[in-house]
DRENSE-662383 format. One record per residue: residue in one letter; x, y, z of N, C-alpha, C in turn. Coordinates in steps of 0.001 Angstrom, whole numbers, plus 524288, in hexadecimal, padded with zeros to 5 digits. Each point is the difference from the previous one (the first is absolute). Layout:
N
res,n_xx,n_yy,n_zz,ca_xx,ca_yy,ca_zz,c_xx,c_yy,c_zz
A,X,Y,Z,X,Y,Z,X,Y,Z
...
//
This chain:
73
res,n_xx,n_yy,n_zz,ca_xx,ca_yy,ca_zz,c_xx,c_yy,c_zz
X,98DAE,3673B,C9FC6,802F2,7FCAA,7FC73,80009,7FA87,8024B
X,7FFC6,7FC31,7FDCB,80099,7FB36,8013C,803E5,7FDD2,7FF53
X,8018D,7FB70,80324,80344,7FDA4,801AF,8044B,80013,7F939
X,7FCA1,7FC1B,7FDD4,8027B,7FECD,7FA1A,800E7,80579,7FC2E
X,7FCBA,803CB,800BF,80228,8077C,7FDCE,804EE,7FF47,80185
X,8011D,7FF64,8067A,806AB,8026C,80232,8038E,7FB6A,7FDBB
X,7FD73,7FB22,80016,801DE,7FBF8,7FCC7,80436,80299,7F8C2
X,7FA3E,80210,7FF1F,8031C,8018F,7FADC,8030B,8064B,7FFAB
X,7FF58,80234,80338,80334,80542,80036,8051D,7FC71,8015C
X,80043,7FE8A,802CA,804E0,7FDBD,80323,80352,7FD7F,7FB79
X,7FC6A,7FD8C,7FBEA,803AF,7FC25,7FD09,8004F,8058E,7FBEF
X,7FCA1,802FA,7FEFE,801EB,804DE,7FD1B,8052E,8037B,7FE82
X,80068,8011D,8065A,8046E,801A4,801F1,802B4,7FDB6,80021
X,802B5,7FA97,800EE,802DD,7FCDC,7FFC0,802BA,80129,7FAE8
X,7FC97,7FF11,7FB16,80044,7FE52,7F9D8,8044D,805B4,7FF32
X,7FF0F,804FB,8013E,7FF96,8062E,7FF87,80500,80066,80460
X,802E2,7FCE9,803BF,8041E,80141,80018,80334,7FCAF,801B0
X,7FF5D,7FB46,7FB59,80595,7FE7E,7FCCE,8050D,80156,7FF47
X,8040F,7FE70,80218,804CA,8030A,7FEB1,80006,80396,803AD
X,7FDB1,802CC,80384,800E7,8040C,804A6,80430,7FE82,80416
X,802D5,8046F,8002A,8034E,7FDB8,80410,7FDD5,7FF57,807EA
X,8000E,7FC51,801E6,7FEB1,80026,80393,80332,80254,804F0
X,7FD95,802B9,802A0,80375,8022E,8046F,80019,7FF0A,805EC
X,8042F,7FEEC,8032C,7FD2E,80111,80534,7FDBB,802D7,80225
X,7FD4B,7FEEC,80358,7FC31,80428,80275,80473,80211,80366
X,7FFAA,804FF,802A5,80308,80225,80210,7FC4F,80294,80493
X,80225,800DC,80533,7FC8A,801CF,803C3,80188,807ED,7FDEF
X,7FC64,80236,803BC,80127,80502,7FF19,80509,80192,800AB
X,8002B,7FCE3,80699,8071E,802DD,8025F,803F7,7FE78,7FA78
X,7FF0A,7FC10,7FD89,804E4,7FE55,7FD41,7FF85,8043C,7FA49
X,7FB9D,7FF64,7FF0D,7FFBB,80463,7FB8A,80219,80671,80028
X,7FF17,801FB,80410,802CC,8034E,803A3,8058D,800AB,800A3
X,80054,7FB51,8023E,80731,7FFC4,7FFE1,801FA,7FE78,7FA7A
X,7FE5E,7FECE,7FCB3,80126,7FFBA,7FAF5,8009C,80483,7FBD7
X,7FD1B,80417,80182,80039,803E9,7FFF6,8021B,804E8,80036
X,80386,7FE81,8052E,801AF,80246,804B7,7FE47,80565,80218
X,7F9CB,7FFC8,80135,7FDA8,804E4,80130,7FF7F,800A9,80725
X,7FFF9,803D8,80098,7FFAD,80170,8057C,7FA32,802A7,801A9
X,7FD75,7FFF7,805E8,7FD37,80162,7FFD9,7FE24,80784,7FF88
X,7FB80,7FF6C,7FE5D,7FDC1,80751,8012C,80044,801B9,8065F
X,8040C,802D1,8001D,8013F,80163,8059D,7FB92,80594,801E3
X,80026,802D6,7FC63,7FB8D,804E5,80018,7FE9B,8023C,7F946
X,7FCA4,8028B,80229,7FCF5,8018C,7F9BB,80505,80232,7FD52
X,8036F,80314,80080,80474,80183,7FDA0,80118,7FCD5,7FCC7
X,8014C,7FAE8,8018E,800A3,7FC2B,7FB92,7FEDD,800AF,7FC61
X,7FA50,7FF4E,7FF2B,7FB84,80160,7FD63,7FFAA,80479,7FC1D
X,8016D,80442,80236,7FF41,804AE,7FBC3,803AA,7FE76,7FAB2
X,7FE60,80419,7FD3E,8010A,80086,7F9ED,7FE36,80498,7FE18
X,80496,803E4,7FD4E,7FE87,8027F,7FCF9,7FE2C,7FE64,7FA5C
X,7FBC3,7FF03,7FF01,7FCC8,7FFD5,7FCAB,7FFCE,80166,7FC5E
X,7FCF3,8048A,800D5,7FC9C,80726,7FEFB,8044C,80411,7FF4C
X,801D0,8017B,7FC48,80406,80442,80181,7FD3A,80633,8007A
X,7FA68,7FF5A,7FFBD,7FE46,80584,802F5,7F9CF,7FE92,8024B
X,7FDF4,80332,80239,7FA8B,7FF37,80179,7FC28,7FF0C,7FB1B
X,801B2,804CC,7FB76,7FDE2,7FEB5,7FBE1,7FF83,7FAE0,7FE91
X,804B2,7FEE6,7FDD0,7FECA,7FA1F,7FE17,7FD06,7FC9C,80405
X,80253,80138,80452,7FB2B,7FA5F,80295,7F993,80170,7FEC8
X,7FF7C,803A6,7FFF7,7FAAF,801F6,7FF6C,7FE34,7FE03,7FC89
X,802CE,800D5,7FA67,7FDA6,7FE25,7FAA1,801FB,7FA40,80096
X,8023B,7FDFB,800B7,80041,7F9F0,803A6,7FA33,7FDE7,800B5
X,7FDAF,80461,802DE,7FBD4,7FBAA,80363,7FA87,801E9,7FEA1
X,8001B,803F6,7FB1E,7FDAE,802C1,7FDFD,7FD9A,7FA9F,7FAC3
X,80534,7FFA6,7FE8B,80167,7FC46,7FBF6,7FC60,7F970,80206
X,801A1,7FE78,8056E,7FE9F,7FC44,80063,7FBC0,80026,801A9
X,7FBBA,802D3,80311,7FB46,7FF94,801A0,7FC93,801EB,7F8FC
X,80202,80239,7FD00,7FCD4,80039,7FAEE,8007B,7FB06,7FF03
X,803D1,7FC96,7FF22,7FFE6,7F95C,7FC6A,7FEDE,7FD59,80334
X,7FD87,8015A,8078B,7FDA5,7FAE6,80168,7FA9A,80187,7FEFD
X,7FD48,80509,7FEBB,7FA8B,800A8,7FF62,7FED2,800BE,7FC5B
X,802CA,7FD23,7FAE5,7FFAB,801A6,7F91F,7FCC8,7FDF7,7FF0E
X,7FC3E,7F9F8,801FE,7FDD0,7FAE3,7FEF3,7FB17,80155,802AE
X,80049,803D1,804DB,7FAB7,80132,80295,7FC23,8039A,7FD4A
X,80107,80348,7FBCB,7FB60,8045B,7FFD0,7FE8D,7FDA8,7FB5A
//
């Protein structure tokens, strides 16, 4: 792209958000404490019952490996 392309994306975008409210940027820590989240101390955190049996997770992932290879055959 050339200089005058980013030239006109730039004034593109400009035109396209009009009226947007502008925000401060915020560092992570502050977004965080804004938040008020704490850190993952161990995977426990982490878990979730989900799945309420093996079954279902099965047809879960049964489900999802058919709709990521629907587009391949």
């Amino acid at each position: 792209m050339t200089t005058s392309g980013a030239k006109k994306l730039d004034e593109t975008h400009a035109d396209s958000s009009a009226g947007a409210v502008i925000r401060p940027r915020l560092s992570a820590a502050q977004l965080l404490a804004a938040k008020n989240t704490r850190p993952i101390r161990s995977l426990d955190d982490l878990a979730a019952d989900t799945f309420e049996s093996d079954d279902e997770l099965e047809e879960f992932l049964a489900f999802t490996y058919a709709e990521r290879h629907r587009d391949l055959a």
